[in-house]
N, C-alpha and C positions, 0 to 999 in steps of 0.2 A: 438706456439704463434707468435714467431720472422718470420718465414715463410709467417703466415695469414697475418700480420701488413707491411709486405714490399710488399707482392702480393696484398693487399686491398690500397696501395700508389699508385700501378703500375694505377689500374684500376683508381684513381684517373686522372692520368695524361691523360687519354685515354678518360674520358669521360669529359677533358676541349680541348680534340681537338690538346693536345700537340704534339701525336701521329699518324702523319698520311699518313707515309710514311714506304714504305716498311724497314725492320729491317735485316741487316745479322749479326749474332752471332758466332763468332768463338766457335764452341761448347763445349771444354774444357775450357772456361771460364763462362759455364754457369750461376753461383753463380756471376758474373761481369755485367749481361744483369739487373738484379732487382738493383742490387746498380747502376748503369748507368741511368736506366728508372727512380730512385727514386729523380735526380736532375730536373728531367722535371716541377716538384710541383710548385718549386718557381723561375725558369726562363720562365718568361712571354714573349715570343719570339717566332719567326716562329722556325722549325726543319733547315734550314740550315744556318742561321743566328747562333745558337745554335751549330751546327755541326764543324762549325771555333774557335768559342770560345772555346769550349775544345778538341780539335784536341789531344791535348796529353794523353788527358784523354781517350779519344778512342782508341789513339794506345794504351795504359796501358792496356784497359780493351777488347782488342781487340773484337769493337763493332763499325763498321760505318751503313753507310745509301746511299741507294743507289737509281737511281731513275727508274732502272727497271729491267729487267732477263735478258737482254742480259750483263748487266753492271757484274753482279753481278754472272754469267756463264761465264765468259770469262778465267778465270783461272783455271778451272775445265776441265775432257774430259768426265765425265758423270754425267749426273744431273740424282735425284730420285724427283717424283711427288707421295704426297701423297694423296690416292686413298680420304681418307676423306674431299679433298678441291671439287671433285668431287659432293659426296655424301652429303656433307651439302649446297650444293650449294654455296659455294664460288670461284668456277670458273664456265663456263659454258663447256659444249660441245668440242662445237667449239673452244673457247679458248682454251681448250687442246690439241684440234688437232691441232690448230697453233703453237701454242707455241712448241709442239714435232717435228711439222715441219717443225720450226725455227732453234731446235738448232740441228736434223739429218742433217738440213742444212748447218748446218758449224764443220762437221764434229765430233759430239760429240752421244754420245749413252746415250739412254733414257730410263726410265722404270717407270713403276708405281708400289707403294709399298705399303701396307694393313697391321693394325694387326688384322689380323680375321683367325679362326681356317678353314680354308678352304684354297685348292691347288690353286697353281697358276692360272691354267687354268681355276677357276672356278672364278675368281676375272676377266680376261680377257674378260669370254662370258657375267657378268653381266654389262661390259662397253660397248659391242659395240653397244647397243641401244642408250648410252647418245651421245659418241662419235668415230668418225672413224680416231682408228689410224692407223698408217703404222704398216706392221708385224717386222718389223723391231725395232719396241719399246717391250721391255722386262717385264715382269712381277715377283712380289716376294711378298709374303706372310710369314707372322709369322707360320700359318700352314704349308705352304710346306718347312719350317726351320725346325720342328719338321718330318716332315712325312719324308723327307729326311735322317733325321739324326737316325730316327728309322727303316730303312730301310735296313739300312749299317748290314754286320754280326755284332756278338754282340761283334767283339775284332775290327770293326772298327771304323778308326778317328773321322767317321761324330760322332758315340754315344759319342766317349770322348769329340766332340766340345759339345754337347747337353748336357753332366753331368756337364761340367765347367759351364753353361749357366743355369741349371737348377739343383743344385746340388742334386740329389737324389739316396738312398742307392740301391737304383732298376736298376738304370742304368750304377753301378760299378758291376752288376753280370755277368754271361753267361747264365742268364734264360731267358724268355722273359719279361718284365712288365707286371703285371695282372692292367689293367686300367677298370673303372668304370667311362663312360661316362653321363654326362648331356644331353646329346642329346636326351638321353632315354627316360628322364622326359619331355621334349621341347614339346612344340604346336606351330607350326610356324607362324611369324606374318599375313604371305603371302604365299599359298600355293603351288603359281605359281613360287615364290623366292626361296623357298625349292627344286622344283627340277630342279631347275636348278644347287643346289648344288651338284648334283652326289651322293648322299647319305653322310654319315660319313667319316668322315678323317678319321680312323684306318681300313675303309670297307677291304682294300686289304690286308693294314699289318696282318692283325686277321687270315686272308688266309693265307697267304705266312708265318703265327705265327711267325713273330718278333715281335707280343703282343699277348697277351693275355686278349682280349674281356672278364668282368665281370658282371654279374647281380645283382651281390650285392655286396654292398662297405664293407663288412665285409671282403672278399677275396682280397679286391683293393689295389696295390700299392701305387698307386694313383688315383685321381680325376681329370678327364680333361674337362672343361669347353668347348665341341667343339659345341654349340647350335648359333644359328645365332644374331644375331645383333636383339633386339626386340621380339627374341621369347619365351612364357612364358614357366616358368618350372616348377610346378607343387612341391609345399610345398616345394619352394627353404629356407624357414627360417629353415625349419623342416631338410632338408639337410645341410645346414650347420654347421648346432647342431650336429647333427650325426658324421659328418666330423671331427670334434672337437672333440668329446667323443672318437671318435677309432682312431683320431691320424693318421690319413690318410694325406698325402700332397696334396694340394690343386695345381693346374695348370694352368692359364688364359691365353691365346695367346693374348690378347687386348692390353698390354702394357709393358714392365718391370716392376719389384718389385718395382721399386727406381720411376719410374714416376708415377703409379699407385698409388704409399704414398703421393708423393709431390702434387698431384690432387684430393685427398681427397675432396676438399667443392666441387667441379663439376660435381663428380661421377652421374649419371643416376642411380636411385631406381632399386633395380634390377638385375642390369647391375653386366657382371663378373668382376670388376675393385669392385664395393659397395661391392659384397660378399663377396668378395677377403679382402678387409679392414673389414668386420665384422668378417671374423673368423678371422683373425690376433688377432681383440681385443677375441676371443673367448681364445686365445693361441693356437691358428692352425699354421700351417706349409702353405704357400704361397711361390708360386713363379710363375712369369711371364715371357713370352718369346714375345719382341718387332717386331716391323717391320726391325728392322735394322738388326739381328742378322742372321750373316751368307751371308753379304753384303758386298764386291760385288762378292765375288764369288761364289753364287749362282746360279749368272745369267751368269755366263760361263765367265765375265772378267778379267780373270785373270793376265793381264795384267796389271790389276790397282790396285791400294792397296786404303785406305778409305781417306787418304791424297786428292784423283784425283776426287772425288766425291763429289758431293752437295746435299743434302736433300732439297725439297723448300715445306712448310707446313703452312696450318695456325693452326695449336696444338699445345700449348704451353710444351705438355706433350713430344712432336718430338724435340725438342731442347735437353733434359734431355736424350731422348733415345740416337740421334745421339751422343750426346756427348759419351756417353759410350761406342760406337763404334768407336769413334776416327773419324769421319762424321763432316762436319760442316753444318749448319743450315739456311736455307733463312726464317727467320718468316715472313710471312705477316698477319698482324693485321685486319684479318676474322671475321667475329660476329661469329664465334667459339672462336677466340682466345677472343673476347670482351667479352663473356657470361663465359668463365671461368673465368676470371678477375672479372666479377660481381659476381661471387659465392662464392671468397676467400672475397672481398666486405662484403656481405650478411654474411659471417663466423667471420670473423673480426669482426665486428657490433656486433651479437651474442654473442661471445666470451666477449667482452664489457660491455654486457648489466647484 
């Protein structure tokens, strides 16, 4: 309730115009960004007028404002773009391709990051239609986090990174995971989107048996959500019940456990983030693996630790990830970020009524 009433404040201040300038959130002060946003209500002022009046109050809450990406990159040596400002249309193309070409320009490495149950490579070839970047810009995904990490033999690091990440009693053994895929169930939204997917994220592991592919969840370790973005699945209520009755873990690659809860009123009907909150209230077993996890050395920087990096998104649910990856956070205030602010709004009121 305290969560919907500060997040339904937020959206207040956004929708008098309080807000309208880009936001960077030091991201371990996440819980600082809602009590900060929640003084906008009753100071009737421009954002940098506002910005000198409480200067202290921002170094506290370590929360300024900034008035663009080169401002707000310059203390970092690699920024992450998140692939969803692409795909909801909050930037364009072209602006991607500038702005990647901006800061390889001054010496900094660039990548685009996804939570979507699908390999890096296949998040790459569905951007080079919007936009053309350098090959030199990197790519990472929440599924190539998993497929990577299940890939490793079963006494290696990457699996111990992935049971800390996802704790389950399948991934502390030397057998392989027996997984039972939603993929199975899926009708894709777009057929031509599908295959460009390369098939299933476990296609090779089930080969190479560091899993073990199931047809029925009564064998399943786990449940893994790897169906695309939109595509139906076939008596997904009737599986979740299921899922629930036998006690099976649930696994979304869309978001983390902790943001996936806190985004609750926004969820898409459907969508693996709603399933994922309906079997929880079933008493199921949930857990999710973000876009952050396994960043930046992923992407072969190892050079840099998550201190030298920036996330720039407009997902309010990408603050809460980064943060838990020790990442800090560029929000830009996107009618993504606007529309979920209107649906803890919408919940708040509800909640009320």
């Amino acid at each position: 309730s305290s969560t919907l009433c500060v997040m339904a404040q937020v959206y207040d201040c956004v929708l008098k115009g309080s807000l309208s300038h880009i936001v960077f959130v030091r991201s371990k002060y996440f819980s600082a960004l809602f009590h900060f946003f929640c003084q906008f209500q009753i100071v009737h002022t421009s954002i940098r007028v506002l910005a000198r009046q409480h200067h202290q109050d921002m170094s506290a809450s370590n929360i300024r404002f900034v008035e663009g990406l080169r401002e707000a990159t310059r203390r970092y040596r690699g920024v992450f773009f998140s692939a969803s400002l692409l795909r909801k249309g909050s930037i364009s193309g072209s602006q991607l391709q500038q702005s990647s070409a901006a800061l390889l320009g001054l010496d900094k490495r660039v990548a685009i990051v996804d939570g979507v149950p699908h390999r890096a490579a296949v998040l790459r070839v569905s951007l080079e239609s919007k936009a053309k970047l350098s090959e030199k810009v990197g790519f990472w995904t929440s599924g190539e986090f998993v497929h990577k990490a299940l890939a490793e033999p079963m006494d290696g690091q990457s699996r111990k990174v992935l049971g800390s990440a996802v704790p389950l009693k399948c991934l502390a053994t030397d057998d392989p995971p027996k997984i039972f895929e939603l993929s199975s169930l899926a009708k894709p939204r777009r057929w031509a989107e599908f295959m460009n997917r390369g098939g299933p994220l476990l296609t090779d592991l089930g080969k190479a048996k560091r899993v073990k592919r199931v047809d029925d969840m009564e064998d399943a370790d786990l449940v893994l959500w790897d169906a695309g973005e939109g595509d139906s699945i076939a008596y997904l209520e009737a599986t979740m019940e299921l899922c629930s009755e036998l006690k099976v873990p649930f696994v979304q690659l869309s978001r983390s456990t902790e943001a996936c809860l806190a985004l609750t009123p926004s969820h898409r009907k459907d969508s693996a983030e709603a399933s994922a909150i309906s079997l929880k209230k079933m008493g199921g077993e949930v857990h999710g693996v973000g876009k952050c996890l396994g960043l930046p050395e992923g992407l072969g920087w190892d050079d840099m630790g998550t201190q030298d990096v920036l996330l720039v998104s407009g997902d309010i649910g990408d603050v809460l990830e980064a943060s838990q990856s020790g990442v800090e956070c560029l929000l830009l205030l996107t009618d993504e970020a606007r529309s979920q602010l209107r649906a803890f709004r919408a919940a708040a009121e509800a909640e009320e009524a």
